[in-house]
Structure formats: structure tokens, C-alpha cells
C-alpha positions as CSV (number, residue, x, y, z in Angstrom):
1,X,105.6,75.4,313.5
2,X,108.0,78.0,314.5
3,X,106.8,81.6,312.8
4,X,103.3,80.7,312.6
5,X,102.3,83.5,314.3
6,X,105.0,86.2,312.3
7,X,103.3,89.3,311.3
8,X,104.0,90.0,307.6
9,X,102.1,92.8,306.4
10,X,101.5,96.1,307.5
11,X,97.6,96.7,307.4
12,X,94.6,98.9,308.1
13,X,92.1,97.7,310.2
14,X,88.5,98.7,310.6
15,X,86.5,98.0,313.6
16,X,83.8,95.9,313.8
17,X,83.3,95.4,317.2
18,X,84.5,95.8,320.3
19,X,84.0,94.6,323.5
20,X,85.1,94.1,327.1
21,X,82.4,91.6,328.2
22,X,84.4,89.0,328.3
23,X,87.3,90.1,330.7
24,X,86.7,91.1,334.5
25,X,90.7,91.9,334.9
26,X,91.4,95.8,335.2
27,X,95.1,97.0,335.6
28,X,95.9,100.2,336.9
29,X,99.0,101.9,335.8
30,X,100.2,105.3,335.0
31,X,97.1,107.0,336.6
32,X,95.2,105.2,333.5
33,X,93.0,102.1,334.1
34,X,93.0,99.5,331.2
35,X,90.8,96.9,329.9
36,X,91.2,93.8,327.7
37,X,88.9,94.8,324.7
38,X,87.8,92.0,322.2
39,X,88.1,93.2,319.0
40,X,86.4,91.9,315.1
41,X,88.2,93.8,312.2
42,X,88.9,94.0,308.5
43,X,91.8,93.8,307.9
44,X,93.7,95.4,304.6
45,X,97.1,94.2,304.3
46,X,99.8,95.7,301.8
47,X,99.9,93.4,298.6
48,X,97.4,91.0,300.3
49,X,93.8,90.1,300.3
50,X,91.5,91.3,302.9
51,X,90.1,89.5,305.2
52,X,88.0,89.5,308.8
53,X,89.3,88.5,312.2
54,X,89.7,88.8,315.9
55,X,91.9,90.1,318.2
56,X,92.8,91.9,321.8
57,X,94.0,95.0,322.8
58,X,94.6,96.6,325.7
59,X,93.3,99.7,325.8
60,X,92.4,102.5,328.7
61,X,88.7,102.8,329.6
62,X,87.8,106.0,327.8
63,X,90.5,105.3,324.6
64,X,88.9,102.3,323.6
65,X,88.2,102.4,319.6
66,X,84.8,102.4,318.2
67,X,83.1,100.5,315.3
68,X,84.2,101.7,311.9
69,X,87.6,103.5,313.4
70,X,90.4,102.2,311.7
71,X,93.7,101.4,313.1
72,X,97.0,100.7,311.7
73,X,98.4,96.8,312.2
74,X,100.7,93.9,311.5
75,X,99.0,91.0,310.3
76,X,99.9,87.5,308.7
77,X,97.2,86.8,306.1
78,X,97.6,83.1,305.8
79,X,97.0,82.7,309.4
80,X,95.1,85.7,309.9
81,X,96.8,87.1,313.2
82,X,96.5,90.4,313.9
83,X,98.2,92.8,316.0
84,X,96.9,96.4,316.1
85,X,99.5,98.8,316.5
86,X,98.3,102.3,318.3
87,X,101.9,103.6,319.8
88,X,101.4,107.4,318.2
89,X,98.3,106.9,318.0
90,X,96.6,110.2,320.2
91,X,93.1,108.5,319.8
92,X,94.1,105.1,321.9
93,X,97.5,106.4,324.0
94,X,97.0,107.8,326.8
95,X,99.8,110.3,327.1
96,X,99.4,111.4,323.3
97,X,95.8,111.9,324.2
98,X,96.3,113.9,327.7
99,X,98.7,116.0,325.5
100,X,97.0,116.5,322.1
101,X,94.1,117.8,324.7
102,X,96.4,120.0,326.8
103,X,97.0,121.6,323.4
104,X,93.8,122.2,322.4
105,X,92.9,123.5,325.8
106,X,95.6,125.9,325.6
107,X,95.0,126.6,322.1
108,X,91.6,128.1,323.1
109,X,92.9,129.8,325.8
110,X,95.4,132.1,323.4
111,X,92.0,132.4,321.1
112,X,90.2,133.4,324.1
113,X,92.3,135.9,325.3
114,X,93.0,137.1,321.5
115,X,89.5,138.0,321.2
116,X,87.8,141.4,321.3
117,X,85.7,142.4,325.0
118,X,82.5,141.0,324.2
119,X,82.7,138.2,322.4
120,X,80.6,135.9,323.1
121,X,82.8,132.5,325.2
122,X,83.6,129.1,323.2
123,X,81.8,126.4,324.0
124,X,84.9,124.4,325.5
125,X,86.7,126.6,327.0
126,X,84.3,126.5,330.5
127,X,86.5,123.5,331.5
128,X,84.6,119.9,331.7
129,X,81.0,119.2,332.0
130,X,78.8,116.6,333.6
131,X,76.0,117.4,331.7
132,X,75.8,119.5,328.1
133,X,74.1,122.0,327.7
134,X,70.8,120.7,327.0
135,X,70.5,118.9,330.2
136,X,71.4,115.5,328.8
137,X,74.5,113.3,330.4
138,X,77.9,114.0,329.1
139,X,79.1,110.7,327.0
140,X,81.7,109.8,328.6
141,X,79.7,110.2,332.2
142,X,77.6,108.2,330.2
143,X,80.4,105.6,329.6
144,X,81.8,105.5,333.2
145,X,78.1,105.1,334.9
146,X,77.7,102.3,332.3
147,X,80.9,100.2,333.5
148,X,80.3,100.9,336.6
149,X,76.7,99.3,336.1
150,X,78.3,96.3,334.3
151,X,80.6,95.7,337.1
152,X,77.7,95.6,339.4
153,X,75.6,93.3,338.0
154,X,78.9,90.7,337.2
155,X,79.3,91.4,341.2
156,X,83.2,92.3,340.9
């Protein structure tokens, strides 16, 4: 009874899936807002079989993970309970992710600045876009005007 749920192995998992359909709860924090994703994944544990399960995460609107990203976890194979660990993670936490972009920001910057007159500009270093240059949406426009359309139609 008691340690049914005690994560044993250190794992891998690959997404399968992930969605926020089922949850209408958003939680604002930290300037981030966050959504209770639902989450199918392979998991690999150390010196265990593999094996498929589900799970939920919290994770902030634009950090969510996508199919085939994979994710480090502590599992329990005989039950299979999962628990996806993305503390120092940059691709899922927030601040790691505000930062690792600050850097790269300020990285082109230097290389900007480095450069010869005349050369022609980098692609990201005109600051944020709502639409690429081909005309078409930026993705994660895309994403927001999606969620705001689910929210919509589920009338919250």
C-alpha cells in the first residue's frame, strides 16, 4: 500500500501526445500563465523495460513539450507512474528559457555590432515578429490565437 506510487528509476521519456483539452484551470504566476497538459510517453527506465503511459505536467502556455521531445523522469515500472522532471530544463522553465533567449539576443547583438558596415542584418536580430517574412502568421501568434479560440468555443 504505502510506496505504491515511489519513483524508482530515472528515465527518458518521449512524447506522444500532449494536450490541454481536458483542463479549463489557468494559473497565473511569475508573469507566466500555466496549463495542466495531459501527457502519453515512452518511457525508458535505467535497468528496466520500457513501457507507455500517462501523465500531467504543468507547464506555461508557450513551453509546453511537443510529440517526439523527450524529457528526463522518475518512474516506477511496475506501476508505471511517471513523473517528468524539467527543473533545468530551458525548453519547459520559464526563467531558463527567458534567459537562454536573453543570451542569444545578446549574442547577436555582439555579432551584429562585430560585423563589417555593410553587412547585410541577421534575420533575428529585428526584435519579434507577428508575421515572417513571407506574410504567413508567426507560430506562436499562431498558438496564442488558437487558445484563445478554444477558450471561446468552451465559453470560459
Amino acid at each position: 500500500m504505502f510506496g505504491r506510487h515511489k519513483l524508482t528509476h530515472d528515465a527518458v521519456a518521449t512524447v506522444v501526445s500532449c494536450s490541454d483539452a481536458a483542463h479549463n484551470v489557468a494559473v497565473k504566476g511569475n508573469g507566466y500563465t500555466k496549463l495542466e497538459y495531459d501527457l502519453v510517453v515512452d518511457v525508458r527506465p535505467v535497468d528496466a523495460a520500457p513501457f507507455r503511459a500517462e501523465t500531467s505536467h504543468w507547464f506555461a502556455i508557450f513551453l509546453s513539450p511537443n510529440p517526439g521531445d523527450q524529457i528526463k523522469a522518475r518512474c516506477n515500472p511496475e506501476t508505471k507512474h511517471v513523473k517528468l522532471d524539467v527543473d533545468d530544463d530551458p525548453r519547459f522553465d520559464q526563467k531558463l528559457h527567458a534567459a537562454a533567449a536573453e543570451d542569444a539576443r545578446q549574442a547577436q547583438r555582439q555579432a551584429d555590432l562585430a560585423a563589417p558596415p555593410g553587412t547585410a542584418p541577421a534575420a533575428q536580430s529585428a526584435g519579434p515578429r507577428k508575421f515572417s517574412l513571407d506574410g504567413t502568421l508567426d507560430p506562436e501568434l499562431q498558438q496564442l490565437m488558437q487558445l484563445e479560440e478554444d477558450e471561446r468555443r468552451r465559453g470560459t
